[in-house]
Structure formats: C-alpha cells, structure tokens
N, C-alpha and C positions, 0 to 999 in steps of 0.2 A: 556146324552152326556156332559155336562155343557159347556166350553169356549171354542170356537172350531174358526174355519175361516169358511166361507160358499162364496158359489159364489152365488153374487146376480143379478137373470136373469131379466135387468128392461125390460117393455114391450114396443113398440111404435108401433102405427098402424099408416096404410098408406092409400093408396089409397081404393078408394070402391073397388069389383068386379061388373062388369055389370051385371053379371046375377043372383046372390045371392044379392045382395048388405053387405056381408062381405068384413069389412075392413082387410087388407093383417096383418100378425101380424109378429115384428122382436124385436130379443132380443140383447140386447148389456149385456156385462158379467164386472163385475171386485170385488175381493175377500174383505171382509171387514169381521170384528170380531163381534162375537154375542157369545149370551147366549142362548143354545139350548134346552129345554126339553121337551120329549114324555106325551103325557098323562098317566097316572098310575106311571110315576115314581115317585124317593123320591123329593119332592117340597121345596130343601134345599135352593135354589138360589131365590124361588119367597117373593115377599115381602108381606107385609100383602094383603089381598082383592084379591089377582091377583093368578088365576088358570087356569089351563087347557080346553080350550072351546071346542078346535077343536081337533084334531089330537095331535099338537104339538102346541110350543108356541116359538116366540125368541123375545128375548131382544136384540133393539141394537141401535145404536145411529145414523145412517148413515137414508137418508131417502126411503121410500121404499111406495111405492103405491098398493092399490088392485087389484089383477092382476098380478104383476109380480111373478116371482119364483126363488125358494131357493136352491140349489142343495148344501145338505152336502158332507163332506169328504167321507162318504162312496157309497157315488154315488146315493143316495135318492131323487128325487124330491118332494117339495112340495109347492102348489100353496098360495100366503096371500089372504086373506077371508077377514081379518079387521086390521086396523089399531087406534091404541088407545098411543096419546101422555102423557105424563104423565110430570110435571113440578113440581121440588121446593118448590118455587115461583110462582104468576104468569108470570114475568118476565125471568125468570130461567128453561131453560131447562134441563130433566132429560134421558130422553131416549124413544124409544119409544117399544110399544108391541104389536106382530103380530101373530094373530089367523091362523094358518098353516094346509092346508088340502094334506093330502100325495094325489101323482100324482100314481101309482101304474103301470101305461100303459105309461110312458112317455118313449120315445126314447130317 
C-alpha cells in the first residue's frame, strides 16, 4: 500500500469490572501518516535489517503503544504487537516501526 493516512485507534483503560476484574477499554481516534506494508509484498520502502514480522508493518513518526489499533483506508483493522524506535543519532529521532497483526473479526 506504501504512503497512506491511517486512523490511529489509541487505547485507554478505565475502571476494573467487579466481577471479571477487566479493565473497561475506550479508544480515541485521529488520522496521522504512515508507511504501510503487508507481508510478502515488494520491501521497496524498508530500510536495511527491517522486514516483515507480523502481519504487516508501519512506519511512522507519531507515537503509538502496544495495544492500540490501526484502521487503514480500506477499512482493515489491525492490532500493534511491537513497537521498535529507531534514531539517527543517539540524540536524533528517526521514526518509529510497528509489528501489525490483522483484526479479521473486528466490528
């Protein structure tokens, strides 16, 4: 897919449940730019060492935690597994890359 918009679904938990002790879980949304690509496609956009772990992979510079979810333009969901910053510099930030496992059953 390579340069795309995605919505990035952050995650926040809330309160226990009393009887499970599950925390409630809510998502806040807003659109930011990445570098999108599937596993087995062509690895034109990845830089040396960096391949396809999970599912998918994005590049993007905004920050994102394990847990949240990605929802492409084509209406895809898919959940980040890992998060790997990547610098420069040590000083110097560069972007960072997130290991993507497709949702299949999402609503």
């Amino acid at each position: 897919m390579g340069s795309c918009d995605v919505v990035r679904r952050k995650l926040s938990l809330g309160a226990r449940d009393a009887t499970t002790g599950w925390r409630a879980k809510s998502w806040t949304e807003d659109t930011v730019k990445a570098i999108f690509t599937q596993k087995g496609s062509a690895p034109q956009n990845l830089g040396v060492g960096t391949y396809v772990r999970e599912d998918a992979l994005l590049q993007v510079c905004e920050g994102f935690v394990e847990g949240d979810e990605v929802k492409l333009p084509n209406g895809k969901y898919y959940e980040v597994k890992a998060v790997r910053e990547h610098y420069l510099t040590p000083d110097n930030f560069c972007h960072r890359e997130l290991d993507l496992v497709y949702l299949p059953l999402h609503s």
